[in-house]
C-alpha positions, 0 to 999 in steps of 0.5 A: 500500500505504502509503495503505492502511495509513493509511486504515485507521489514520485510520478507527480513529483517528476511531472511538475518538476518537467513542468517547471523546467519547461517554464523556466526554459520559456521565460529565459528565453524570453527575458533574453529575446527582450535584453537583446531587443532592449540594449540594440535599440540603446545602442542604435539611439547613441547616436542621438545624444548630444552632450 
């Protein structure tokens, strides 16, 4: 019964810890698709500053 039971939990366990992992892969990615986004337009108005 007792084995069962922790069968169960370690299936539910590895289900959510892929689940995380798909999420942190997702966000990372999209954090650094926006930096790059982010520093180029910096980079391209440089130009424009006028000290």
């Amino acid at each position: 019964m007792d084995d069962e039971k922790t069968f169960k939990l370690l299936g539910r366990a590895g289900a959510i810890d892929i689940a995380f992992g798909v999420i942190s892969i997702v966000a990372g990615i999209a954090a650094g698709v926006i930096l790059i986004v982010s520093g180029a337009k910096l980079l391209g108005s440089k130009s424009k500053i006028i000290f």
